[in-house]
C-alpha positions as CSV (number, residue, x, y, z in Angstrom):
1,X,128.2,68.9,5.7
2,X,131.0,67.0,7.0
3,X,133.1,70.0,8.0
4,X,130.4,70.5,10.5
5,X,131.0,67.7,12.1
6,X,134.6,68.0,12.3
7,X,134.7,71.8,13.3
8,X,132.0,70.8,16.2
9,X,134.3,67.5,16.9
10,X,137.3,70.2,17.8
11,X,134.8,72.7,19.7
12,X,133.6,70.0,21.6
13,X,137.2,68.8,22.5
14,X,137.9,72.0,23.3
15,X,135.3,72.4,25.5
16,X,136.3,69.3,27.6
17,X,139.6,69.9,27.5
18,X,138.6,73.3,29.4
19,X,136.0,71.3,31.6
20,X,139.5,69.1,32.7
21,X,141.4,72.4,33.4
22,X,138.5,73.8,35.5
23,X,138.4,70.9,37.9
24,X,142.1,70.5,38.1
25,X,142.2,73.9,39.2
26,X,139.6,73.2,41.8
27,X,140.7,70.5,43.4
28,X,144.2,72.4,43.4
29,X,142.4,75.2,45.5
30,X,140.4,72.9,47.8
31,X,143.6,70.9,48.4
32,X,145.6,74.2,48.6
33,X,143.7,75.2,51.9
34,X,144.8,78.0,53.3
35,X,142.6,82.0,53.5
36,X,139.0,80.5,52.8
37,X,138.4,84.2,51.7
38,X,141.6,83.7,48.9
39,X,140.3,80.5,47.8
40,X,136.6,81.4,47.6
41,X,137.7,84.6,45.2
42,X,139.6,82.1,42.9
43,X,137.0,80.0,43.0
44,X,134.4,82.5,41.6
45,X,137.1,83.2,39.0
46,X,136.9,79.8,38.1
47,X,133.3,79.9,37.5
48,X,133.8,82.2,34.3
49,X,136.4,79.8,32.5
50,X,134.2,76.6,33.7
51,X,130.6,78.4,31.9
52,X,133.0,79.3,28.8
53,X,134.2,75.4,28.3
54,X,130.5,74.4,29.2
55,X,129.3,77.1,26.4
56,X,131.8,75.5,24.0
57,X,131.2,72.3,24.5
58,X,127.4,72.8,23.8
59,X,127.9,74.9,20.4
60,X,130.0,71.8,19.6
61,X,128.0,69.4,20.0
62,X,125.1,71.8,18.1
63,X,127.4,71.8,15.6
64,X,128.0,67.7,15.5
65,X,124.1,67.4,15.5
66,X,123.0,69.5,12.6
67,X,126.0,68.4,10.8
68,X,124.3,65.1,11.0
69,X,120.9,66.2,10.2
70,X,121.9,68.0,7.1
């Protein structure tokens, strides 16, 4: 089952990739400043794409472990 393991391998990346994009973004809006109102709605946006990558991530590495099991 190695194509498991290398389709989970590319989820997980993914995943982190996203994870990298989310807290870029954050510390863009925290550095940003400005309407705490503006920055808090972003942030709750943010929230969405940051449980996405954290969602893919896991599948990924699900995927990685029962690759190795089987």
């Amino acid at each position: 089952m190695d194509f498991l393991i290398y389709i989970g391998g590319a989820f997980t990346l993914i995943g982190l990739i996203g994870l990298g994009y989310c807290i870029k973004m954050a510390v863009a809006i925290k550095r940003e400043g400005g309407d705490a109102k503006d920055a808090s709605k972003r942030l709750r946006s943010l929230v969405a794409w940051n449980m996405g990558a954290m969602g893919m991530s896991s599948i990924g590495l699900a995927m990685i472990v029962v690759g190795l099991i089987l």
